[in-house]
C-alpha positions as CSV (number, residue, x, y, z in Angstrom):
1,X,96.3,98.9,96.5
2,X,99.7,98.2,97.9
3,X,103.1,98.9,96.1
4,X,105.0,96.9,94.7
5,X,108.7,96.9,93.2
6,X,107.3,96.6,89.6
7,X,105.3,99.6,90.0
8,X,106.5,101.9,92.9
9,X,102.4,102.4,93.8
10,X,102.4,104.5,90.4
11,X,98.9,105.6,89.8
12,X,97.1,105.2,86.0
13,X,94.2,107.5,84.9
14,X,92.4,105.8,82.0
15,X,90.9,107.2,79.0
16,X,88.1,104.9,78.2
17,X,88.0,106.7,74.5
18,X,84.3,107.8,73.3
19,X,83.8,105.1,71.1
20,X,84.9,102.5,73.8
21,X,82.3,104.2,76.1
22,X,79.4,104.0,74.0
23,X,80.3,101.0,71.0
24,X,82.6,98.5,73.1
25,X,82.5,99.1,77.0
26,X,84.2,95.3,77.2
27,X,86.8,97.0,75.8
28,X,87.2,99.4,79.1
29,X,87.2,96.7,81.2
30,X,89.2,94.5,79.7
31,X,92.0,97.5,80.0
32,X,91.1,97.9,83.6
33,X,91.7,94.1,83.8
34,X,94.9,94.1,82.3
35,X,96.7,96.9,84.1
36,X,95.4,95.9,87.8
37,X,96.8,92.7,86.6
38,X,100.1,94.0,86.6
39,X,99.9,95.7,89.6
40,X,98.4,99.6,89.2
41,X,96.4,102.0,91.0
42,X,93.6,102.8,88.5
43,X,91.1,105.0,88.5
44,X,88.2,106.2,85.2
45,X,87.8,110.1,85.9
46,X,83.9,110.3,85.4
47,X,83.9,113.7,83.7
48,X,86.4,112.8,80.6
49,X,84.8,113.3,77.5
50,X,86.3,113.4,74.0
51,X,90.1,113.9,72.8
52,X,89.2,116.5,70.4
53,X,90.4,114.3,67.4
54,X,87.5,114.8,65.2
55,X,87.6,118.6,65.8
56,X,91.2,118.2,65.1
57,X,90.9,116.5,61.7
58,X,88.0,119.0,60.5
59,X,90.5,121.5,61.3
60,X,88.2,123.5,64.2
61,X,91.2,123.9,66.3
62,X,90.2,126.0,68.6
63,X,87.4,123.2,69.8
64,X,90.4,121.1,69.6
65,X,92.5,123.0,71.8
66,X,89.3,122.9,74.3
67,X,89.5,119.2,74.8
68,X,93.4,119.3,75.7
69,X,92.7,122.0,78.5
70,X,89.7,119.5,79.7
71,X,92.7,116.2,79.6
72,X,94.6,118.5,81.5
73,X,92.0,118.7,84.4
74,X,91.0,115.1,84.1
75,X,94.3,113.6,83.9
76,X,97.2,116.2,85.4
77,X,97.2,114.3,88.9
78,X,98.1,110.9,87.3
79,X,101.6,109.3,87.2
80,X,100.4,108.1,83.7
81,X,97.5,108.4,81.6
82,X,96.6,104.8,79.5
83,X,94.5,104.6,76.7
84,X,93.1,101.6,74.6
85,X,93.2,103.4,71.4
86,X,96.1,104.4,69.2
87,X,94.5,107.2,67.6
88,X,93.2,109.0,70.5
89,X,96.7,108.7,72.4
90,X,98.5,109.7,69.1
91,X,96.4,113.4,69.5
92,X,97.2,113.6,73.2
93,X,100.6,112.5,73.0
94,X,101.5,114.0,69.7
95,X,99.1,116.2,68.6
96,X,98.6,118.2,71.9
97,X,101.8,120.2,72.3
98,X,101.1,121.2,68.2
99,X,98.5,122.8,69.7
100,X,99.8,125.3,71.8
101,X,102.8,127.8,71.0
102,X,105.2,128.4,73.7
103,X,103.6,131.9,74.5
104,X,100.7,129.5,76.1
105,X,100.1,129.5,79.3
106,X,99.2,126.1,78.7
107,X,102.1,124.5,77.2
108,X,103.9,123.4,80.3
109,X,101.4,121.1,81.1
110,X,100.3,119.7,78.0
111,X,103.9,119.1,77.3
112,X,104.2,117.2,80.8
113,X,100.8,115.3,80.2
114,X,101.5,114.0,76.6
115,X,104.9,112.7,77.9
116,X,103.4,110.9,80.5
117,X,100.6,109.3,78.4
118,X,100.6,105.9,76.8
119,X,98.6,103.3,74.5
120,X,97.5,100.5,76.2
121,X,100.1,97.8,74.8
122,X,102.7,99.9,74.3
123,X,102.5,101.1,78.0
124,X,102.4,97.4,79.2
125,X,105.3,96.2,77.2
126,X,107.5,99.6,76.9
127,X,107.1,100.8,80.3
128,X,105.6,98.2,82.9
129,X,108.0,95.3,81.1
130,X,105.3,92.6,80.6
131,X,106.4,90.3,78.3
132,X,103.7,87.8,78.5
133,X,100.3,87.0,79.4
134,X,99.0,83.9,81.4
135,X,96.4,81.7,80.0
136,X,94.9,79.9,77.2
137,X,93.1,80.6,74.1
138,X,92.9,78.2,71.0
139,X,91.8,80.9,68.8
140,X,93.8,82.0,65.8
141,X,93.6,85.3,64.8
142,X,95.1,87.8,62.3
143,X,96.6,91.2,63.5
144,X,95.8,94.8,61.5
145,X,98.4,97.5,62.4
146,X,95.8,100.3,62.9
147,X,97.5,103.7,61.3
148,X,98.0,106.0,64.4
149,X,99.4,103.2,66.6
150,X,101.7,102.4,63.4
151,X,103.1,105.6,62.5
152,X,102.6,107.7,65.0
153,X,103.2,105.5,68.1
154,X,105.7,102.9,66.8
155,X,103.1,100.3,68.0
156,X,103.9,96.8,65.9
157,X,105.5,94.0,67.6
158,X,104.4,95.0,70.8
159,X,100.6,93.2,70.6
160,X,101.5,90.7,68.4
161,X,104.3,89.7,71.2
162,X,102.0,89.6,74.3
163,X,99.3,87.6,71.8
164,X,102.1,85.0,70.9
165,X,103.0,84.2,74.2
166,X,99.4,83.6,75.4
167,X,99.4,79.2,75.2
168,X,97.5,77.9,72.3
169,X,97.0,81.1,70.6
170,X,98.0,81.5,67.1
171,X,98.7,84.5,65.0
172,X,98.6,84.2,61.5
173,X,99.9,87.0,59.3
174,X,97.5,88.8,56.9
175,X,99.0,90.6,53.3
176,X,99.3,94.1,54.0
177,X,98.5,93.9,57.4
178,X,99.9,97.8,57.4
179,X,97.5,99.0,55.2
180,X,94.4,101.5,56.4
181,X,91.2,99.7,56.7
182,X,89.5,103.1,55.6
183,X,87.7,104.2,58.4
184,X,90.6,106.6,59.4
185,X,88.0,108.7,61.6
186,X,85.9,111.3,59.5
187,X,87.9,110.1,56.4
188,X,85.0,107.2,56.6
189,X,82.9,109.9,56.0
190,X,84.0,112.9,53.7
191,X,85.0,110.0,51.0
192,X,83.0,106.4,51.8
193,X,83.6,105.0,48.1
194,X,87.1,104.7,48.4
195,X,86.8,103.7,52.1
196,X,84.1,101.0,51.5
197,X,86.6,99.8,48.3
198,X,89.4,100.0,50.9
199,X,87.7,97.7,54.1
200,X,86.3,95.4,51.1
201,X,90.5,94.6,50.0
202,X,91.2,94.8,53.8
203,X,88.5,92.4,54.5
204,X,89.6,90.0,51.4
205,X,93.3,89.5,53.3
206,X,91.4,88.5,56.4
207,X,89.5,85.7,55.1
208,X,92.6,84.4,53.3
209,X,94.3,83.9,56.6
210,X,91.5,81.6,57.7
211,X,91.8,83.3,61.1
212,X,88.9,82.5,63.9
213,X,89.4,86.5,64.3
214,X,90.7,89.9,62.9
215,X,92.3,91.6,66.1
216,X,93.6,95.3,66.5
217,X,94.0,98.1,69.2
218,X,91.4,100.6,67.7
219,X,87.3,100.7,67.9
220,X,87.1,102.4,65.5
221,X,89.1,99.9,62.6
222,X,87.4,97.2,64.3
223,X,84.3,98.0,64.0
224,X,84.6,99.2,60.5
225,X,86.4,95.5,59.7
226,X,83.8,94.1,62.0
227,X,80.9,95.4,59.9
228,X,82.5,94.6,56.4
229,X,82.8,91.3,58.0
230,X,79.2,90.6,58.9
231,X,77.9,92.3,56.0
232,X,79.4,89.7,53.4
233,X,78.0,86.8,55.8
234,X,81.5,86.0,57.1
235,X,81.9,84.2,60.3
236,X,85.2,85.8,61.8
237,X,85.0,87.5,64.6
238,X,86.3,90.9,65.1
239,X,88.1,91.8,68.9
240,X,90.3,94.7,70.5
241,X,93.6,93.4,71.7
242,X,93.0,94.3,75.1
243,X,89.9,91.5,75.1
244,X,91.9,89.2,73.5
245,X,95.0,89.6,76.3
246,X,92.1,89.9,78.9
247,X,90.5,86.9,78.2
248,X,87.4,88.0,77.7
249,X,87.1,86.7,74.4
250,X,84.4,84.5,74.9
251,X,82.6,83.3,72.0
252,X,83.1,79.7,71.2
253,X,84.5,80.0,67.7
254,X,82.6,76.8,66.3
């Protein structure tokens, strides 16, 4: 690909995420679409394999630690590293250098390769400068601040800006749009009362909002909303951001 002045022929390693690999591949692509779009180099690394968040979480640390060494390989040669998912680029970006005490060997370069790594949307708006996407979509949809893109990234106005300035798209504001949706990785698991109590409330301010579609940047809240969704015979459709912005959001919402 040739340079360009709005990305100096900057090269992008993207982490597809395991549960974009094997629940929502569109997902992948639709992140590919978007940052050749704006003008990067970028290449999937075949051998990546998880982020070591669920080790992480269960407190196996050591596994943990594992992955990061495996990123390092994967990713090291990469002028930035993208990924659609806020909680997976919260554990490389944040979580990683908490891993590894300056007496590792290591720490140099997971230091170097969490500052250079990104969520999808905030690495379009933050650091590439897009400001808008072209197109049309008369969808309306409803945004949910997934938690790691929240609070650990800063993510919030960023997607909702590049959805707004896509022509005919509408986003309407759900009540507690900040709130978890309870999947929250293996929390989903260790308690599912409270986190089928929790997606049932979450799913409740979705309907209100009369939105064609729930939207967020994580799989794994979508397809926790998604399922809720379906399983109370609701219509709305449930998308990652990335599909949305790419346009490959498809499904005739009559």
């Amino acid at each position: 690909m040739t340079e360009n002045s709005s990305t100096n022929g900057k090269r992008i390693g993207l982490f597809a995420t395991c549960l974009v690999n094997t629940m929502r591949p569109s997902v992948g692509f639709a992140s590919l679409k978007l940052l050749e779009d704006a003008g990067f180099d970028v290449s999937v690394p075949g051998d990546q394999t998880c982020c070591g968040q669920p080790n992480y979480n269960s407190g196996d640390r050591e596994s943990a630690r594992d992955f990061a060494r495996g990123f390092i390989r994967q990713f090291r040669d990469f002028d930035y590293v993208v990924v659609p998912s806020g909680s997976c680029a919260a554990m490389a970006k944040v979580h990683y250098p908490q891993l590894f005490d300056d007496t590792d060997p290591e720490k140099a370069d997971i230091d170097a390769i969490a500052a250079k790594t990104y969520e999808l949307v905030s690495f379009l708006t933050d650091v590439a400068g897009l400001t808008s996407i072209e197109g049309q979509n008369t969808t309306t949809v409803t945004y949910h601040d997934a938690c790691s893109g929240l609070r650990e990234l800063k993510i919030k106005q960023q997607p909702r800006a590049l959805l707004s300035s896509i022509e005919g798209l509408e986003v309407k504001e759900m009540e507690d749009a900040e709130v978890c949706c309870g999947f929250g990785g293996l929390f989903c698991v260790k308690y599912p009362d409270v986190s089928g109590e929790m997606v049932r409330k979450k799913s409740d301010e979705i309907v209100k909002t009369e939105a064609d579609a729930i939207v967020t940047g994580d799989v794994g809240c979508l397809l926790n909303m998604e399922g809720a969704l379906s399983r109370r015979g609701e219509r709305t459709r449930a998308y990652h951001v990335a599909e949305v912005l790419a346009g490959l959001d498809t499904e005739d919402p009559s």
